[in-house]
C-alpha atoms as a printed R data frame, in Angstrom:
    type eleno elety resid chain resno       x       y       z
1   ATOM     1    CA   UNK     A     1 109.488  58.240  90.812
2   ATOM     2    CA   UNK     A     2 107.292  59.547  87.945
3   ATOM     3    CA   UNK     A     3 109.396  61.655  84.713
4   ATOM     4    CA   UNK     A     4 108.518  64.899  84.307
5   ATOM     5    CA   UNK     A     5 105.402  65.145  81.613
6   ATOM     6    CA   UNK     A     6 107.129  65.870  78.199
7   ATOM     7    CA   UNK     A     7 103.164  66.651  76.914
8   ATOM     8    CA   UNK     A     8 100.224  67.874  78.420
9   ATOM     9    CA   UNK     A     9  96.819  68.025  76.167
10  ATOM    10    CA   UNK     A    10  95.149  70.935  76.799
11  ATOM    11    CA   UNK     A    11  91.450  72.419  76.020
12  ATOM    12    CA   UNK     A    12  91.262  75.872  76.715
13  ATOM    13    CA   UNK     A    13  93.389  78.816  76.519
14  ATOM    14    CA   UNK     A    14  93.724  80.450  80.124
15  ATOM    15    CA   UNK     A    15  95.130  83.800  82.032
16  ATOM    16    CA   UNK     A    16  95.820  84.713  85.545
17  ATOM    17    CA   UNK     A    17  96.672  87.525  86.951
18  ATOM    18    CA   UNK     A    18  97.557  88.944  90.799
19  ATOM    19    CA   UNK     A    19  95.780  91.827  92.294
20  ATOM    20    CA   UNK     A    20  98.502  94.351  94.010
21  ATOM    21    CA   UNK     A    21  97.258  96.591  96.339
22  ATOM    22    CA   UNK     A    22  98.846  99.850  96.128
23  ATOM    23    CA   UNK     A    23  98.814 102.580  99.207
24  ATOM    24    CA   UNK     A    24  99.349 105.782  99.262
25  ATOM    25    CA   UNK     A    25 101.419 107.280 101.700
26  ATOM    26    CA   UNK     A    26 100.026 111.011 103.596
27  ATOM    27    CA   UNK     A    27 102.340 113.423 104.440
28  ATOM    28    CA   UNK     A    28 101.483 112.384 107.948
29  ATOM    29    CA   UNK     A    29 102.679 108.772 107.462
30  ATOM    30    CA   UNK     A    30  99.087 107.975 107.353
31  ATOM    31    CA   UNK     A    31  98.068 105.079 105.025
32  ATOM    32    CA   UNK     A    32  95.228 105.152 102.793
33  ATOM    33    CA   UNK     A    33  94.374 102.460 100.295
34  ATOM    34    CA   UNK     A    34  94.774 102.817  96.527
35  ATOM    35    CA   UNK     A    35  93.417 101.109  93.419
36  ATOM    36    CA   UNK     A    36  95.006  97.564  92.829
37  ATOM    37    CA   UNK     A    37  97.252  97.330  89.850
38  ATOM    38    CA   UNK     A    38  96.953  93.888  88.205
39  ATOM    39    CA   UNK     A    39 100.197  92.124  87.744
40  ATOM    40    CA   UNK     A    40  99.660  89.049  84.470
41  ATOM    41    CA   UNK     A    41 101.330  85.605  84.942
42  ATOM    42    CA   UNK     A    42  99.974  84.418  82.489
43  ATOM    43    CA   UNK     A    43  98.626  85.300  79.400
44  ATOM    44    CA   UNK     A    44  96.981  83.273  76.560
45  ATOM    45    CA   UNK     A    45  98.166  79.768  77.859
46  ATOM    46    CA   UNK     A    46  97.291  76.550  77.128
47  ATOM    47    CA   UNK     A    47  96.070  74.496  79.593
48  ATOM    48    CA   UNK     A    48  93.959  71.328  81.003
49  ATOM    49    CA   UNK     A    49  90.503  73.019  82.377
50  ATOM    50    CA   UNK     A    50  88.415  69.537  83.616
51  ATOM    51    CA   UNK     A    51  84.625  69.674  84.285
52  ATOM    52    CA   UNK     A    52  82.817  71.981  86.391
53  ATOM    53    CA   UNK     A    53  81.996  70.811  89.885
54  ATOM    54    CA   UNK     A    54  79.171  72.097  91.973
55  ATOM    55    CA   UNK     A    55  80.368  72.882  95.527
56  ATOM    56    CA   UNK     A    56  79.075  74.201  98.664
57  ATOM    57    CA   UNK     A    57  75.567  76.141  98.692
58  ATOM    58    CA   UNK     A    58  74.751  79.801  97.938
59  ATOM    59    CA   UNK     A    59  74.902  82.059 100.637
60  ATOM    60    CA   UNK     A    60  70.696  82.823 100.409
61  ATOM    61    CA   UNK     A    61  70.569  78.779 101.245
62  ATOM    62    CA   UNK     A    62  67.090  78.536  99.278
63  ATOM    63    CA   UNK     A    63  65.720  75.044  98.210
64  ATOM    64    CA   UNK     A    64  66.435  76.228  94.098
65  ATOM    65    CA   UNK     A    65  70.092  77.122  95.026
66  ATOM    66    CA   UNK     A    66  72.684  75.684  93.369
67  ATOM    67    CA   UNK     A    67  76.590  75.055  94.656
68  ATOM    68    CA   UNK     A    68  79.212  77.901  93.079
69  ATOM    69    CA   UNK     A    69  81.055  76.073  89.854
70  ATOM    70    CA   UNK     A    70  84.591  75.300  90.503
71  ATOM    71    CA   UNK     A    71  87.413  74.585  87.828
72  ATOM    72    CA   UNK     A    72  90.423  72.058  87.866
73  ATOM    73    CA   UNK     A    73  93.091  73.626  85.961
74  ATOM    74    CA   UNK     A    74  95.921  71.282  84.987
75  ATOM    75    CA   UNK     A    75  99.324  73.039  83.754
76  ATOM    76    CA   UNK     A    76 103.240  71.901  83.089
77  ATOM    77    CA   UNK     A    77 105.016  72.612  85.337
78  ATOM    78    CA   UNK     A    78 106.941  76.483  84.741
79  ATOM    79    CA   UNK     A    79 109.373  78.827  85.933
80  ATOM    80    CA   UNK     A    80 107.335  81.430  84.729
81  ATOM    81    CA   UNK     A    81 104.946  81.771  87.541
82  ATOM    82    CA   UNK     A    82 103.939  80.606  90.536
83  ATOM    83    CA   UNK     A    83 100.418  80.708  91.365
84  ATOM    84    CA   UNK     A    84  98.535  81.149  94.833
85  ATOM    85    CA   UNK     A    85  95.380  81.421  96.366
86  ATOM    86    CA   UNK     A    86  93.289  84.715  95.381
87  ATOM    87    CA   UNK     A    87  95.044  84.884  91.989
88  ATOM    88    CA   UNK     A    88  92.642  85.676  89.415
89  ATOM    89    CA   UNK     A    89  91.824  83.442  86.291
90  ATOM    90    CA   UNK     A    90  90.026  83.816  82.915
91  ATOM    91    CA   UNK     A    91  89.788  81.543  80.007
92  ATOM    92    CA   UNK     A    92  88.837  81.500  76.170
93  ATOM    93    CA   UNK     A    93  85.378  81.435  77.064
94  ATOM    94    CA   UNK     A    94  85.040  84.086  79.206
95  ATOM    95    CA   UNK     A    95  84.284  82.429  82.546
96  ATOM    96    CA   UNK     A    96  86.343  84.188  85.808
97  ATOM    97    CA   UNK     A    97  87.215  82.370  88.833
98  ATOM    98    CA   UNK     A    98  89.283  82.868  91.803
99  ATOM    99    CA   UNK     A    99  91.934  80.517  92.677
100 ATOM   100    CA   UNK     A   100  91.055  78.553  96.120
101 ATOM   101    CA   UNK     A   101  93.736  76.285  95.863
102 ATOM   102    CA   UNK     A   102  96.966  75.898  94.216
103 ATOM   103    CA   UNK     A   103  98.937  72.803  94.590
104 ATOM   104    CA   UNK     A   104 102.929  72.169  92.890
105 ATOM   105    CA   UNK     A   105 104.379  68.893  91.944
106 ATOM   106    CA   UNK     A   106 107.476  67.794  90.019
107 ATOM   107    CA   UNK     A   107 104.289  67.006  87.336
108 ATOM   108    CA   UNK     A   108 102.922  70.396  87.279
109 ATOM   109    CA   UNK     A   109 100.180  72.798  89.097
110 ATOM   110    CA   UNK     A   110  97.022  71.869  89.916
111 ATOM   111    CA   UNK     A   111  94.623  74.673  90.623
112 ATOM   112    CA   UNK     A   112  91.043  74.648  91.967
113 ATOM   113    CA   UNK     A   113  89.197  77.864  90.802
114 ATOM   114    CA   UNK     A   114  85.507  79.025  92.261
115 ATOM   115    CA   UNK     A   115  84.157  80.752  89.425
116 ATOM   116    CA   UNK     A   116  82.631  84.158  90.024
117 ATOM   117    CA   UNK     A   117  79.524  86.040  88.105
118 ATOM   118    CA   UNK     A   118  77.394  82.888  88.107
């Protein structure tokens, strides 16, 4: 099998965070929903961000649509955190994306990101 990387080159600087959803609990044992808190993973971390790809069409389905920009984010492999689908990222550049896929190996993660505010 393959070693564990030892180095990973990285290009941008990246967080991700998890929405929590909070309730709040009536006297009647009624449920209503509350703000989400925002729990960090990871803050300020280097990482392996490879070229935007176009995928899929905008909902409106018009001739001068273009697909929603995805992300593949590259990162060692970490105790730290473990990172699922709906997590929330950010980078040094200010782009935000949703994770849509989050894939661990013995060489790392491998996340697929749909970025949002396009």
């Amino acid at each position: 099998g393959l070693a564990e990387p030892i180095c990973v080159e990285t290009n941008r600087r990246i967080s991700i965070a998890r929405r929590v959803p909070t309730a709040i609990f009536g006297v009647d044992g009624s449920t209503n929903a509350g703000a989400d808190t925002v729990e960090h993973l990871i803050t300020d971390w280097p990482a392996s961000v490879l070229g935007i790809e176009s995928r899929g069409t905008h909902p409106t389905n018009l001739p001068s649509d273009v697909g929603v920009p995805q992300l593949t984010i590259l990162l060692p492999p970490t105790d730290r955190a473990s990172f699922r689908v709906s997590d929330l990222y950010s980078d040094d550049l200010g782009r935000t994306a949703t994770i849509v896929a989050a894939e661990q190996s013995t060489l790392g993660w491998r996340l697929v990101a749909r970025q949002v505010g396009v």
